[in-house]
C-alpha positions in Angstrom: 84.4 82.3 106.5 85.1 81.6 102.7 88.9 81.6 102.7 89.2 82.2 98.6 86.9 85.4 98.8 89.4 86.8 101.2 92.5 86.1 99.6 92.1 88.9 97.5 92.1 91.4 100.2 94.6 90.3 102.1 98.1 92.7 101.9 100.9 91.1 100.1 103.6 91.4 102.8 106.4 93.9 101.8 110.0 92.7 101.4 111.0 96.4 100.9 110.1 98.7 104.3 108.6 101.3 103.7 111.0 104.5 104.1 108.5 107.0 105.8 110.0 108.4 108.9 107.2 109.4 110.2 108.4 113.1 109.6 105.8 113.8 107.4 106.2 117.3 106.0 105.3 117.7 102.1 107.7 121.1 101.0 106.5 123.4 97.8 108.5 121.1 95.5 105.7 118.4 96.1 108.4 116.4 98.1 108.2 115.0 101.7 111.2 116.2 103.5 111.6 113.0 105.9 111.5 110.3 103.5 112.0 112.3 100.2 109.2 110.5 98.5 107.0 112.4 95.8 103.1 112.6 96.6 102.4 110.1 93.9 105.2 107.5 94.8 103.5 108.1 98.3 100.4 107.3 97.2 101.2 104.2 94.8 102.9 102.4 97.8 100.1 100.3 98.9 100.1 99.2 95.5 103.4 99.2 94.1 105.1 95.7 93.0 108.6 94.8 94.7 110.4 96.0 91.8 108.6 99.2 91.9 109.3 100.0 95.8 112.5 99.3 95.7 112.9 102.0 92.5 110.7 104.5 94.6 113.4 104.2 98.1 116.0 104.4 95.8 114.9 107.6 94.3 113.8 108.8 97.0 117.4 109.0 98.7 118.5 110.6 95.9 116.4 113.3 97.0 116.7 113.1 100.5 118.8 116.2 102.3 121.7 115.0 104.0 120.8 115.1 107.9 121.5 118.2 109.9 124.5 117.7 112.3 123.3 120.5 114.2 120.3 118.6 114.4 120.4 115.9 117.2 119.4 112.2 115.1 117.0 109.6 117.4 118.3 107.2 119.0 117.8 103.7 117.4 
């Protein structure tokens, strides 16, 4: 295999996680209410530079509801 014609499709590995929760559930305000990312920040991930995902989490808990204490949280 030709090492250099792959390099370019290799992923760059991500020093910011990614802060889907797996919750995924988009509400009317275009706004997934488990990780509070917008459908285009969602969608630019794979994409984004460093800089860029780390200002997409951080707005994105901005927007994120504060948990339910009704609600029983997973254990981790």
């Amino acid at each position: 295999m030709d090492r250099g014609r792959l390099a370019g499709h290799m992923q760059r590995p991500m020093a910011t996680p990614s802060p889907c929760t797996g919750e995924c559930r988009v509400g009317a305000q275009g706004i997934c209410r488990g990780c509070g990312r917008t459908l285009e920040e969602i969608a630019a991930w794979s994409t984004a530079t460093e800089a860029q995902r780390a200002a997409i989490v951080k707005a994105a808990a901005a927007r994120r509801p504060a948990p339910d204490p009704r609600r029983r949280q997973p254990e981790r």
